[in-house]
Every structure is written in C-alpha cells, then in structure tokens.
C-alpha positions in Angstrom: 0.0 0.0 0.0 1.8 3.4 -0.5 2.1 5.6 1.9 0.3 9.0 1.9 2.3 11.8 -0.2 4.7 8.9 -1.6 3.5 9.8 -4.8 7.1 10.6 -6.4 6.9 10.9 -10.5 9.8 10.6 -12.5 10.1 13.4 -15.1 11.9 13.0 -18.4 15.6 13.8 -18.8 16.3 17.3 -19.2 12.2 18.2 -18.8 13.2 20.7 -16.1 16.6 22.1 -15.8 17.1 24.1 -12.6 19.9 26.3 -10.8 19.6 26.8 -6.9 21.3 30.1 -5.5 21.7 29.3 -2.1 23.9 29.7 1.0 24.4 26.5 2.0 24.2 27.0 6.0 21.0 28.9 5.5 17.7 26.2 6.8 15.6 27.5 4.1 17.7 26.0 1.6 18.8 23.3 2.8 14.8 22.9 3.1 14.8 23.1 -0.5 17.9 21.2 -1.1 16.3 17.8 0.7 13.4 18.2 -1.1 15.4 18.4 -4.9 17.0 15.4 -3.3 14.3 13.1 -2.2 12.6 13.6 -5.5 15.7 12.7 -7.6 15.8 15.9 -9.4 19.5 17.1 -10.5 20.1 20.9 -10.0 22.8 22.8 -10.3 24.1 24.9 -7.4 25.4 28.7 -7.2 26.9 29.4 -3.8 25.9 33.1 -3.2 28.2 35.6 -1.6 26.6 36.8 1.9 28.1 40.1 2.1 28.2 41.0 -1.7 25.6 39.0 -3.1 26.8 39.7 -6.5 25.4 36.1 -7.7 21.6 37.5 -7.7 22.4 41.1 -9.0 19.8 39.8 -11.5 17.2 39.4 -9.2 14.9 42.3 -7.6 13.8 39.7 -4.6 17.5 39.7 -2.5 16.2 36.6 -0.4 17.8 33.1 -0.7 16.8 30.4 -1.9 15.9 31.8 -5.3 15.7 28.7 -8.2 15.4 29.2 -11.7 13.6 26.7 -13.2 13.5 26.0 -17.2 10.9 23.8 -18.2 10.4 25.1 -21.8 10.6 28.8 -20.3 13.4 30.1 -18.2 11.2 31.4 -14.4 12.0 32.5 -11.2 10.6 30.9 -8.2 11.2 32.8 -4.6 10.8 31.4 -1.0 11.4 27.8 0.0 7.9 27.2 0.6 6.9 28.2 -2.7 9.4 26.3 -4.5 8.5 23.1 -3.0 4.8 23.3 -3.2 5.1 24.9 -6.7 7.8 22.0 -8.1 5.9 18.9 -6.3 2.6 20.5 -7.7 4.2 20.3 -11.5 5.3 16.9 -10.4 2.3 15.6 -9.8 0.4 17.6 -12.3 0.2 17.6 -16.2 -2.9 20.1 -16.5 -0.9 22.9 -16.1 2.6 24.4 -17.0 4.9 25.3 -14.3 4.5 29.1 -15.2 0.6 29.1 -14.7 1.7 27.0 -11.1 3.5 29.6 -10.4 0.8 32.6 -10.4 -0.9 30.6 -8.1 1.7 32.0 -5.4 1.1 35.4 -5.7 3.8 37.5 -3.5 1.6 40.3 -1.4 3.4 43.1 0.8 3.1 43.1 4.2 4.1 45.1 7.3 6.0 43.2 10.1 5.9 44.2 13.9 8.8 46.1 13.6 7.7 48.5 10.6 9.1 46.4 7.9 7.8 45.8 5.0 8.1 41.9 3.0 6.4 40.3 0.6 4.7 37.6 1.6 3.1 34.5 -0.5 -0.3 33.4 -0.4 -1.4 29.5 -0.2 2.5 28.7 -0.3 1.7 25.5 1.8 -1.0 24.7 -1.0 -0.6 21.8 -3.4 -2.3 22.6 -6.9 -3.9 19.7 -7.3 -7.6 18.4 -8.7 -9.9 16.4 -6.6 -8.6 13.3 -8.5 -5.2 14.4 -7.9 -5.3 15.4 -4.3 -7.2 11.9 -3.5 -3.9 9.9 -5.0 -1.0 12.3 -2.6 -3.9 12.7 0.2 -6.0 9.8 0.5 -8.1 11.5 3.7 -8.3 15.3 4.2 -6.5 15.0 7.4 -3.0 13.8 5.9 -3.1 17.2 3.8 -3.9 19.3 6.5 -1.6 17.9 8.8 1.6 18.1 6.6 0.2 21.7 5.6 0.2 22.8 9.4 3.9 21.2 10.6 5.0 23.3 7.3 4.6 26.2 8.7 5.3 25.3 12.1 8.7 24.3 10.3 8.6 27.6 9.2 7.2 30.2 12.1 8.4 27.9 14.7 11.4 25.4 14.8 13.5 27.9 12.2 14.0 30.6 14.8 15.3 28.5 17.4 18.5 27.3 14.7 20.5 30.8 15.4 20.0 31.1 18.8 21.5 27.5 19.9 24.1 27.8 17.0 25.5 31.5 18.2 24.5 30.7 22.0 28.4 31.6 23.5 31.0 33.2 21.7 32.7 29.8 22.0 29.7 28.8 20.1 29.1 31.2 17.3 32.9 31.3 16.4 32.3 27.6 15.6 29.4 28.4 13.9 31.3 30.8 11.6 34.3 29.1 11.0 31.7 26.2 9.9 29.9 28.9 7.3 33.2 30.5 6.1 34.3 27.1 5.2 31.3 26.2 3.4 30.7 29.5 1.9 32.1 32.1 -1.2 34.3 34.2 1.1 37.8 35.5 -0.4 40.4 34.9 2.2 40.3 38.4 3.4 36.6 38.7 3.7 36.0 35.3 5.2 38.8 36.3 7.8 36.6 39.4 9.0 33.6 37.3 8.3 34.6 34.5 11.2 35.4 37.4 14.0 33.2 39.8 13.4 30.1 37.9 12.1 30.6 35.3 15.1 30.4 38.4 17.5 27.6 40.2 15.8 25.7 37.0 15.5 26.3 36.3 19.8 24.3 39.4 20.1 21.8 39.3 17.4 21.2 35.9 18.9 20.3 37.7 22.2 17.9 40.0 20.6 15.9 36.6 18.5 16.0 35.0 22.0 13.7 38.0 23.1 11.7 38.4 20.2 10.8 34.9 19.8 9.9 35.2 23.8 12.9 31.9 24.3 13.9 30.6 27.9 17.3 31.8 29.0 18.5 28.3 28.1 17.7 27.9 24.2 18.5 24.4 24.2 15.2 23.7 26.1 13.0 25.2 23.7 14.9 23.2 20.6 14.2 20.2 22.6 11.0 20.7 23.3 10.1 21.6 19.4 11.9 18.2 18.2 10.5 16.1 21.3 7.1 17.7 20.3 7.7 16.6 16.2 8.5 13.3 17.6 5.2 13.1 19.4 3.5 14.0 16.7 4.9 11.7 14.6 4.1 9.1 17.1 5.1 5.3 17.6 3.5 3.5 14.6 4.9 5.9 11.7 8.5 5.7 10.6 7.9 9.2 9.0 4.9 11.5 9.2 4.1 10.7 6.0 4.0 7.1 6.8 6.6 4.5 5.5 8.0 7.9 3.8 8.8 11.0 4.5 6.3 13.9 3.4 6.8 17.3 2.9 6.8 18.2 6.6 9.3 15.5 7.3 11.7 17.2 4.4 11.1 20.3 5.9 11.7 19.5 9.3 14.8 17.8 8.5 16.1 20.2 6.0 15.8 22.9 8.4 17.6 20.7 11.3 20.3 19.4 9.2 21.7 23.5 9.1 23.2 22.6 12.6 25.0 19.3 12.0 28.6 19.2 13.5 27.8 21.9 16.2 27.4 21.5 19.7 23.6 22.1 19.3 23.4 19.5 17.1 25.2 16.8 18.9 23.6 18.1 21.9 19.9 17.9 20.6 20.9 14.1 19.8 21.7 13.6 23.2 18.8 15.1 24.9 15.9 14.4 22.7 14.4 11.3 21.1 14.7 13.0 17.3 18.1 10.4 16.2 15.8 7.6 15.0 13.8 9.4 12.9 16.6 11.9 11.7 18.8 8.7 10.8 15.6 7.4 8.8 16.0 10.7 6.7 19.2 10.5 6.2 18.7 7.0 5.2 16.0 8.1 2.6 17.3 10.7 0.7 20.5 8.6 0.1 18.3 6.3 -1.6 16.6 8.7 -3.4 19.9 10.1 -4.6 21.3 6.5 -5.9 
C-alpha cells in the first residue's frame, strides 16, 4: 500500500533544468535542497556571496533560496515554501505548465511588527492539485492538513530556534562561523573578517531573537521541546509523518535541522531528545533517493 504523499513521478531527462542560488548553511535552503534530493531531481548549485551577493544582481527579490527553473521557459521561483509546493505540484500535475503553477503563489506586501515591510506568498503550503489528484497524494483530508500545518510550524516555529542554539556563546558562534566560512564564497580576506566579526555580531543578534521569539534563557530547552514535540506527533507507529516515507513536513523539518549538523547544538539535541531515530531514517532516505 503506498504511503500517503509517496506519490514521487519521474520526469523526463532534461524536462526541467534548474539552478539553486543558495547559502548553504541557510535552513531554508537546505529545506529546498532535501526536497530536490528526495525527489531525484539534478540541479545545479550557485553558492551566493553573503556580504556582496553579487550572484543574484539579477534578481529584484534579495532573499535566498531563489531557483530558476527552465521547463520550456526560463522562471523564477522565490521562497522555499513556494518552490517546494510549486515544483511537487508540476510533479504531480500535467494540466498545467509550471508558469501558470507559479501565479498561483502570488507575492503580497506586508508590514512586520517592527515596521518592515516583505512580501509575503499566499497558499505557499498549497498543493495545486484536482480532486482526482489530491485523492492519489492525500487519501483522507487529514494527511493534507496535517503536513500543511507542521510546514509552517517548520517555518514560524522550529527555524528561529536554529541561530539562537548555533550562536549561543561566543565559543559557540565562532564555531558556527568558522563552519559557514568554510562552506561558503568568502575571499580569504573577507571570510577572515567574516569568522570574528560575524561570530560576535551573530552572539548578540542571537540575544535579541531570544527576546523576540519570547525563548527561555536556556535555548536548548525550547529546541528540545520543538523536536521532542515533532516526535510526538509523529508518534510510535509511523516511521515518518508521511508514513513509510517522508512527506513534505518531514523534508522540511529535516532540511531545516540538518543546518546545525557538526555543532554542539546538534550533537547536543541528539543527546537530549528522542529526534536520532527518525533523523537517521531521513538521512537514510534521501541517500536512496539520490542513488
């Protein structure tokens, strides 16, 4: 019996070419990244410059992850979120070409707390899909609303508790750098400055997230209370929340976790919470995909 949202088509070589601009230690792209992974679709990766980000002059949205996508027509799809349910949508359906997907993600400008204004994207946690379709990935209504709503708690939730644990002590956050210079475009000048002064500036914009996000004075507690809580909901008798494989959330989830891996909140969050089984299960099943 497959499992709900297993539904994992194979498109023809070369039907979608696509280019990821990405930093690589940024959780929204590594969202992206595991789901390009799990669904065995080759991209091509442009590392972007964090300081300069000369790599998207092209692009008016100055966000990462941005992915061009060519399937027929060269388009630009912004926001992880979007991507994901905008790609898995053309996937899945043949009515429609990827640019029409597309406009059904409209960005709209909003106003944050602090004065500041973003665009935002409507019914980003939306697959595109026909009754007959949506049946197939989402056998009962309850599967799709429940990947739909750990999504966004990916999203709203467990993603601003990543730079607080990661930059939690200086000790902590020069790690943390040394980890993204190495992985990053940094000229050997600017990733020296990058490691020192980033790791400091990021110890104390760390404090402010802490008191924005309303966190306990130990961080660590709320991560392991977010990952404990995915667990739960996961529960005993599913190897993934999807089932026998991983969903969207579970890509999400783990894309956005995976940011941390060799740091102490990482090895620590291992330790402390009941999260290794099912992390080492997603691990496991995007290396399969990727065979």
């Amino acid at each position: 019996m497959k499992a709900p949202g297993l539904f994992l088509p194979q498109l023809p070589a070369g039907n979608l070419q696509l280019t990821l601009y990405q930093y690589k230690t940024c959780p929204f792209c590594s969202k992206v990244r595991a789901f390009l992974d799990y669904h065995g679709l080759p991209y091509e990766i442009v590392e972007v410059n964090p300081i300069m980000r000369k790599e998207i002059k092209f692009s008016s949205y100055r966000k990462v992850p941005i992915l061009l996508a060519d399937a027929g027509r060269p388009l630009q799809l912004n926001d992880s979120s979007v991507i994901i349910s905008a790609i898995k949508t053309y996937l899945i359906s043949k009515r429609n070409s990827l640019e029409e997907i597309v406009s059904f993600y409209p960005p709209m400008k909003t106003v944050t707390e602090q004065g500041k204004e973003v665009l935002e994207y409507g019914n980003k946690y939306w697959l595109m899909l026909d009754e007959k379709e949506t049946k197939r990935v989402y056998p009962v209504k309850e599967v799709r609303v429940e990947e739909m709503q750990w999504r966004k708690w990916a999203d709203d939730w467990l993603v601003h508790l990543i730079s607080p644990n990661v930059y939690r002590t200086p000790k902590e956050a020069l790690a943390s750098f040394d980890y993204i210079v190495r992985e990053g475009k940094f000229g050997t000048v600017e990733g020296f400055f990058a490691k020192y002064m980033g790791a400091i500036a990021m110890f104390f914009v760390s404090k402010r997230l802490k008191k924005r996000h309303h966190l306990r004075d130990d961080v660590r507690e709320d991560l392991y209370e977010a990952v404990d809580k995915w667990v739960k909901a996961i529960g005993k008798h599913r190897l993934f929340m999807g089932g026998s494989q991983p969903n969207l959330a579970d890509l999400a989830v783990y894309g956005v976790l995976r940011v941390m891996e060799g740091l102490e909140a990482f090895d620590d969050m291992m330790e402390h919470t009941k999260i290794q089984p099912w992390y080492q299960r997603m691990e496991e099943a995007i290396r399969k995909a990727a065979v």
